[in-house]
C-alpha positions as CSV (number, residue, x, y, z in Angstrom):
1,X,27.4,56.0,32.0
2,X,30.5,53.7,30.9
3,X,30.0,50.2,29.5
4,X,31.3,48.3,32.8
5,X,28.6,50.4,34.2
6,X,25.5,49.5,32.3
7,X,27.1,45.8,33.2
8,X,27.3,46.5,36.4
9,X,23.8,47.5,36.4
10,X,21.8,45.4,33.7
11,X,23.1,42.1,35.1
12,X,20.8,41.7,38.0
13,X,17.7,42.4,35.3
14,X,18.7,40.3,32.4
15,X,16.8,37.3,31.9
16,X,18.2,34.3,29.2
17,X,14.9,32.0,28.3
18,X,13.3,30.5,25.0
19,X,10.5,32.1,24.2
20,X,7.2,31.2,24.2
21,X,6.5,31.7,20.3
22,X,9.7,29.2,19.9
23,X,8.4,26.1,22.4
24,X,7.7,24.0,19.9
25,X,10.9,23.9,18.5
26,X,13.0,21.2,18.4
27,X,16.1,23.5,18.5
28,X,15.8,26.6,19.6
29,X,19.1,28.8,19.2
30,X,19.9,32.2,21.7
31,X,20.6,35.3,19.4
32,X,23.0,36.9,21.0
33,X,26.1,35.1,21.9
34,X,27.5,37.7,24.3
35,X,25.6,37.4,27.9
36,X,26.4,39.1,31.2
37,X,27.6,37.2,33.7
38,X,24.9,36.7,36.8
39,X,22.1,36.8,34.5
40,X,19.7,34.4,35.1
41,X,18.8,31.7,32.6
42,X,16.0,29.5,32.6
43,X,15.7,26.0,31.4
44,X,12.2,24.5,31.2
45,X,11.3,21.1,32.8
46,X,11.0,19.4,29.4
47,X,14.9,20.5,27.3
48,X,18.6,21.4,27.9
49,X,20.8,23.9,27.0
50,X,23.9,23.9,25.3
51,X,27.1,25.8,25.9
52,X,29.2,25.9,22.5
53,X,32.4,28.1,21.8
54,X,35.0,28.1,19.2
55,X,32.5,25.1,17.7
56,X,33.1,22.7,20.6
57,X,30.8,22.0,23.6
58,X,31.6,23.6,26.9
59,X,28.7,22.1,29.3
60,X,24.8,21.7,29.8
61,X,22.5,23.1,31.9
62,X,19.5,20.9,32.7
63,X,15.9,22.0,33.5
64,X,15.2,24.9,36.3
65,X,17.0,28.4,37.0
66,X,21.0,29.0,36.9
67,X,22.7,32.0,37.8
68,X,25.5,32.5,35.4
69,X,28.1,32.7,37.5
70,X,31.4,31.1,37.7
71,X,31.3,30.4,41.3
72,X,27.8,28.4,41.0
73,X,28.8,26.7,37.1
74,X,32.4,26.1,37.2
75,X,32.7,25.9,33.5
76,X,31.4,29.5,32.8
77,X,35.3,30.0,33.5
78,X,36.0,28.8,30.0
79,X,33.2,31.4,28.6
80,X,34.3,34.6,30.1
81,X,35.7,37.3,27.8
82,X,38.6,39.3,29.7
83,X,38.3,42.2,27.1
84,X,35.3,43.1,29.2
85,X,37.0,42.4,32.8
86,X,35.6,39.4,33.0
87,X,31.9,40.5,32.9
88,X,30.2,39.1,29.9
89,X,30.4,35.5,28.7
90,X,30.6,34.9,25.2
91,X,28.9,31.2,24.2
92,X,26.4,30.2,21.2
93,X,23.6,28.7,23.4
94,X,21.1,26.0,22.2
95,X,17.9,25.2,23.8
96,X,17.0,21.4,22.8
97,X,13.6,20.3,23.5
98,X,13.9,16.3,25.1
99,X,9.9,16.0,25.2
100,X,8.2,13.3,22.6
101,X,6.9,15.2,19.5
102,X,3.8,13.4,17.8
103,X,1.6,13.9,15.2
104,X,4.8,14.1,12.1
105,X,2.8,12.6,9.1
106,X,4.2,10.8,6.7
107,X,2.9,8.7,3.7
108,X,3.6,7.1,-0.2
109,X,4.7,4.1,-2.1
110,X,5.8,0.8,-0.7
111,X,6.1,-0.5,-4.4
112,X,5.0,-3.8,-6.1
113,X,4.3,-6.3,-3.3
114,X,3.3,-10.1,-5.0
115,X,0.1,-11.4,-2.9
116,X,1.2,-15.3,-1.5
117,X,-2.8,-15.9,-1.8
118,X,-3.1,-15.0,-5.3
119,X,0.1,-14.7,-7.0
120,X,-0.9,-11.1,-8.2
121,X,1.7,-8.4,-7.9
122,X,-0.1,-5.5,-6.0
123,X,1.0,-1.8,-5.8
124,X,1.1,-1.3,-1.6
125,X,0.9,1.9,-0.2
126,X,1.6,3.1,3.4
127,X,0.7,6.5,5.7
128,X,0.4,7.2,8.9
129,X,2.3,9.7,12.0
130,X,5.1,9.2,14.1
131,X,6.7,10.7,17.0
132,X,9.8,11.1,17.9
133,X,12.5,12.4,21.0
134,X,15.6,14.0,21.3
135,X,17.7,11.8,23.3
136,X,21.6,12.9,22.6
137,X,21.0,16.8,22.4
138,X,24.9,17.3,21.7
139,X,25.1,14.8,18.5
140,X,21.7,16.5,17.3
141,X,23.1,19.9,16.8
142,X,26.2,18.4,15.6
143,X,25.6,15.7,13.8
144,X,22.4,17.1,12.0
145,X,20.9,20.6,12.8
146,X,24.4,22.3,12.8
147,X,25.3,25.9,14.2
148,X,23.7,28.2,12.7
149,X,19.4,28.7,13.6
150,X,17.9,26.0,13.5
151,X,14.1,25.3,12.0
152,X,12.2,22.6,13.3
153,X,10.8,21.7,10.1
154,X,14.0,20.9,8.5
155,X,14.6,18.5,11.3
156,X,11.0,16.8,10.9
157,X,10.9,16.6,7.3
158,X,14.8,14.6,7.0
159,X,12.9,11.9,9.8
160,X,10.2,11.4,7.3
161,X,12.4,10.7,4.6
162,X,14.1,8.3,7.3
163,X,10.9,6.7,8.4
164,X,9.2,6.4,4.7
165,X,12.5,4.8,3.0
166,X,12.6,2.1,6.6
167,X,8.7,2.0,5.7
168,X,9.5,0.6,1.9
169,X,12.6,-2.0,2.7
170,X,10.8,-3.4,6.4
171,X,7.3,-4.1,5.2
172,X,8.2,-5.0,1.6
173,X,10.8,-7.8,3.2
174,X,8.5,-8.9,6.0
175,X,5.5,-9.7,3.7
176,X,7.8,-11.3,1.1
177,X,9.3,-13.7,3.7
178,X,6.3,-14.1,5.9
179,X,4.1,-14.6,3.2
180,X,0.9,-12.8,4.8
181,X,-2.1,-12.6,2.2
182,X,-2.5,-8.5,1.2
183,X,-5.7,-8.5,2.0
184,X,-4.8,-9.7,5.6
185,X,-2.3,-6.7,5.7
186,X,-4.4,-3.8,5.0
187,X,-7.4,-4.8,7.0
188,X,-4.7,-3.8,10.4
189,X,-4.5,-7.7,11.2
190,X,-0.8,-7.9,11.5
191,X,-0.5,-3.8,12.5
192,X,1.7,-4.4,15.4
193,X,3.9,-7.0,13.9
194,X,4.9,-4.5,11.3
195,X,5.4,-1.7,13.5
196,X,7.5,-4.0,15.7
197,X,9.9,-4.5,12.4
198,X,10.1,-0.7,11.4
199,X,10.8,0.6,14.6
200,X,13.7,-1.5,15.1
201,X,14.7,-1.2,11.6
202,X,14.7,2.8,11.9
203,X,16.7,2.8,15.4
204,X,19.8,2.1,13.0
205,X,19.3,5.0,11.0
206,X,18.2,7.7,13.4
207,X,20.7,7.2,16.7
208,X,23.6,8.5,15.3
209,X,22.0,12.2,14.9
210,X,20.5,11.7,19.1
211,X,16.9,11.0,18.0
212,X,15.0,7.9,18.3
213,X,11.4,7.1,16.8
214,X,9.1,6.0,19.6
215,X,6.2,4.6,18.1
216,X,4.0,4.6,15.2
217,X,0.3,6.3,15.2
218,X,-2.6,5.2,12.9
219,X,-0.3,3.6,10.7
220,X,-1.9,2.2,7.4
221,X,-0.7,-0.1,4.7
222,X,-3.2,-0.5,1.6
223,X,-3.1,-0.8,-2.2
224,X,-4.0,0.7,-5.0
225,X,-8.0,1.1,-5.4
226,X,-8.4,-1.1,-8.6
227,X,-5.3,-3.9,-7.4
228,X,-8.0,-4.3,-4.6
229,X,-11.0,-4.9,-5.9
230,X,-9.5,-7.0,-8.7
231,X,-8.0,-8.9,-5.5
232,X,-11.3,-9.5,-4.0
233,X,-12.7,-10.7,-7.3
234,X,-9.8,-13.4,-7.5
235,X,-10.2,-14.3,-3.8
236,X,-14.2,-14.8,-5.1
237,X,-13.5,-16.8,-7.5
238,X,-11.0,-18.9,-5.4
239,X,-13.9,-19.2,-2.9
240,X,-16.3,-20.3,-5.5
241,X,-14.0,-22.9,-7.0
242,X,-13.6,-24.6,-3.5
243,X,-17.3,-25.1,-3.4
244,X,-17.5,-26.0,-6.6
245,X,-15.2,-29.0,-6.0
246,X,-12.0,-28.2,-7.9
247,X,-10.1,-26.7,-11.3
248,X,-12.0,-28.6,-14.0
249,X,-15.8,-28.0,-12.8
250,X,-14.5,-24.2,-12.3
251,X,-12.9,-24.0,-15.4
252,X,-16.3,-25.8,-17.0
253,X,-18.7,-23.0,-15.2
254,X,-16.0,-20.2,-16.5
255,X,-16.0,-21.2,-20.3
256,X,-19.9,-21.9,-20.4
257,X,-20.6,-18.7,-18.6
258,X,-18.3,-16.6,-21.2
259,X,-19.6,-18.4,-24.1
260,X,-23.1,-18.0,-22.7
261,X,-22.8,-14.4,-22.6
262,X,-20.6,-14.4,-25.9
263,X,-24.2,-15.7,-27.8
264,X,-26.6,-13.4,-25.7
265,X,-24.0,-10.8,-26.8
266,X,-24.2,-12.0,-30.5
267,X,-28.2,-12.0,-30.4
268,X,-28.7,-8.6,-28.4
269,X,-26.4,-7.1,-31.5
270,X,-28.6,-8.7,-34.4
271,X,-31.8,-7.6,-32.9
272,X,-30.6,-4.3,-32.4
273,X,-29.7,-4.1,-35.8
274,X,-33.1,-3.4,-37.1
275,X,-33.7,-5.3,-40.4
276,X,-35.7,-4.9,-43.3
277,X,-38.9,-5.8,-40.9
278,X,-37.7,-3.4,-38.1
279,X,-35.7,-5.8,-36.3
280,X,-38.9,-7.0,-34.8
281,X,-39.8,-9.4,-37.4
282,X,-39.2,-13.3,-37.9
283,X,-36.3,-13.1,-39.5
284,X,-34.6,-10.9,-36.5
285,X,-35.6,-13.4,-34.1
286,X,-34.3,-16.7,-36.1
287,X,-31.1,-14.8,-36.5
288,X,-31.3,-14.1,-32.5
289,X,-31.7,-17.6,-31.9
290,X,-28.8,-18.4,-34.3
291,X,-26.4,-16.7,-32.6
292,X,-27.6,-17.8,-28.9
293,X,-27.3,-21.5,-30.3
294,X,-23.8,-20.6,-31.8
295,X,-22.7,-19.8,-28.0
296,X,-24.4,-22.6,-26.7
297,X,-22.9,-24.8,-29.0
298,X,-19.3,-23.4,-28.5
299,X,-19.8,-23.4,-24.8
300,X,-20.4,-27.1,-25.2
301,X,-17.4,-28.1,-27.2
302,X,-14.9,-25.9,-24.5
303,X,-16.7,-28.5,-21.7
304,X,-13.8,-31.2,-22.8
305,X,-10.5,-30.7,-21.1
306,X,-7.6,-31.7,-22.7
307,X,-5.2,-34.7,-22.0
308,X,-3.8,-32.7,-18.8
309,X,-6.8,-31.2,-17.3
310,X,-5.7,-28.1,-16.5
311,X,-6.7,-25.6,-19.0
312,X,-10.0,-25.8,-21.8
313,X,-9.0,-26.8,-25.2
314,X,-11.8,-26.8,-28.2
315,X,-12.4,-29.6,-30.2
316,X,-13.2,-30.5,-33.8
317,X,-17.1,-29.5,-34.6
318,X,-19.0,-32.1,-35.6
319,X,-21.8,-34.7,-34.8
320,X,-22.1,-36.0,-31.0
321,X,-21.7,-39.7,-30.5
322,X,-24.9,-41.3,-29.1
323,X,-22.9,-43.9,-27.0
324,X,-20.4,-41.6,-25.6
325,X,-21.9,-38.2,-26.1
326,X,-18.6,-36.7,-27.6
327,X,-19.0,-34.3,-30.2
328,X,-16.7,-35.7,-32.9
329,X,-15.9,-35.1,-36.6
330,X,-18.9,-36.4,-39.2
331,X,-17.7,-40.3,-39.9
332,X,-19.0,-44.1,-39.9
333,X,-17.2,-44.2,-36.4
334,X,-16.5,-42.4,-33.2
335,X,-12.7,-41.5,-33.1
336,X,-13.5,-41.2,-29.0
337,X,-15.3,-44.8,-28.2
338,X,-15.2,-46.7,-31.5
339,X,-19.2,-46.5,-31.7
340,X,-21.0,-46.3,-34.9
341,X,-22.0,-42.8,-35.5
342,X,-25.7,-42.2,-37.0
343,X,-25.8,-40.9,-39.9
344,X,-26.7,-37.0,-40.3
345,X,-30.3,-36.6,-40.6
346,X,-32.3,-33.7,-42.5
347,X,-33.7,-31.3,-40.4
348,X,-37.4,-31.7,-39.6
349,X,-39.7,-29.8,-37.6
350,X,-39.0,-32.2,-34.9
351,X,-35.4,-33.4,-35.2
352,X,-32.1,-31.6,-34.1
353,X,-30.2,-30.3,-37.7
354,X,-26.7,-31.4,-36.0
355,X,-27.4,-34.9,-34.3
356,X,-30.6,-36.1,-35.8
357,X,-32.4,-36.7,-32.1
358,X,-35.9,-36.1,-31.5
359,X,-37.1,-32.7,-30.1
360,X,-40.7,-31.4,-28.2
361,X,-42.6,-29.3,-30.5
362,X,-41.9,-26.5,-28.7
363,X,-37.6,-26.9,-27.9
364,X,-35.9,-24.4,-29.5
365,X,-32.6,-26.1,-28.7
366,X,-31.7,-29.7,-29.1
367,X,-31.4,-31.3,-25.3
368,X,-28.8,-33.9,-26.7
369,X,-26.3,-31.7,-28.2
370,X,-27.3,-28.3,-27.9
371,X,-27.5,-27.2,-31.2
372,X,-30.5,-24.5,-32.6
373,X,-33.8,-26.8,-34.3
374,X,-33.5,-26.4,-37.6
């Protein structure tokens, strides 16, 4: 049997279709360019196919069953190869799927981000899926997949790039000009804003090549782990200092709380030491209670602000004035109030070693100045 014969013969049987391993591709290209005219090709309800020959489109075929014939698809004329008496068509054929393709995950780095609330730079992160849909077949296989086979994969993977590098400029600008607090951000309040901004952003970069992204699916900004709890700490602290009543009683509690801890720190160290008496002896404790005075004592002296009130500044050691309870360098007078100073008075059983006042039996620190009994 001759070649126009097995034409003559196969044409009525040959079937042209993607097949059902290749469904899920976005492009899906036909192996063999040479087809026998009346075969029948099937386009399914959700792509179209694609007619290319000397690297220009020819026509498209949308969704159902064609005959490929020239009398039912007048541009098969322009496909038909006369060396065969006008029985085969020759034509590179591309099936491109126009459904919506979800679930493409993408994720990294958004970058350095400064919170409004706290004027801490934070390092912002962003993940999440997308889908996307073919809507220009034509400019997709030209502009992007190009004529040879075509892999899905390769067409997914240059949209994540697309959609992570919109992700970065989009939310980095919109939190910079609209000044939303991070914490706000990642706990989803302003979610649909934010997808609102990188959708449209995105159309500009993703049209040419026929696609467009239609929405974003659990899509999460956040931060770095330790940027957020040192975040929370601050916005803590900026809660506390509210109740508190403002910068200086803030800044008071901060500096005697540190100092505090500074002595505890001091007398945990010399007990642990273990003296000549085992470090459970008198002279273990006495040096405990030394060191918890010292940070009492310095505690105290970072209580006075200085002239602008806006940051702790330590002053001179010394006695503390009994009119206007400033500790001040040893003198006649007070260099705060003018007052006469009293005199330094020997340590007693019963009187503070640094101020002289009176103490109970049983004080271990002075009530007037804080000082350790001496």
């Amino acid at each position: 049997m001759g070649v126009m014969d097995w034409f003559k013969q196969g044409t009525s049987e040959l079937m042209v279709a993607r097949p059902d391993g290749a469904k899920a591709q976005v492009v899906w290209k036909h192996p063999d360019p040479t087809i026998p005219t009346m075969a029948q090709l099937t386009v399914e309800a959700d792509e179209v196919a694609l007619f290319f020959k000397d690297g220009k489109v020819v026509g498209t075929l949308q969704p159902g069953r064609h005959t490929l014939d020239t009398a039912n698809i007048p541009f098969f004329s322009n496909l038909i190869d006369s060396f065969t008496g006008g029985n085969v068509l020759i034509s590179e054929v591309f099936f491109v799927n126009t459904r919506e393709h979800v679930g493409a995950r993408f994720g990294g780095r958004i970058g350095h981000v400064e919170d409004p609330k706290s004027g801490v730079p934070v390092e912002t992160l962003v993940h999440g899926e997308f889908s996307f849909r073919v809507v220009d077949p034509e400019q997709l296989v030209i502009g992007l997949v190009g004529m040879g086979r075509a892999e899905s994969f390769a067409v997914k993977a240059w949209l994540k790039e697309q959609v992570l590098k919109v992700m970065r400029d989009r939310v980095a600008e919109t939190l910079v000009k609209r000044k939303w607090p991070l914490l706000d951000v990642t706990s989803g309040a302003y979610t649909e804003e934010l997808e609102q901004e990188v959708l449209t952003g995105l159309d500009a970069h993703v049209a040419p090549y026929g696609l467009s992204i239609v929405r974003l699916g659990n899509f999460v900004v956040g931060m770095d782990e330790d940027d957020s709890e040192h975040l929370k700490t601050l916005y803590r602290d900026a809660a506390y200092l509210r109740t508190v009543g403002g910068v200086e009683k803030y800044q008071r509690f901060a500096a005697g709380k540190a100092f505090m801890g500074a002595g505890e720190g001091m007398a945990a160290g010399t007990m642990g030491g273990g003296g000549g008496d085992g470090g459970g002896g008198g002279g273990g404790n006495l040096a405990a209670g030394a060191s918890l005075g010292i940070g009492l004592g310095m505690a105290q002296m970072l209580i006075k602000d200085n002239a602008g009130g806006d940051t702790l500044a330590p002053v001179t050691a010394g006695v503390v004035c009994g009119s206007c309870q400033a500790s001040v360098a040893p003198g006649k007078f007070c260099s705060q109030c003018g007052g006469a100073l009293k005199p330094p008075v020997a340590a007693s059983p019963l009187a503070c070693s640094g101020c002289g006042e009176a103490m109970a039996p049983d004080a271990k620190f002075c009530p007037s100045c804080g000082g350790a009994r001496g």
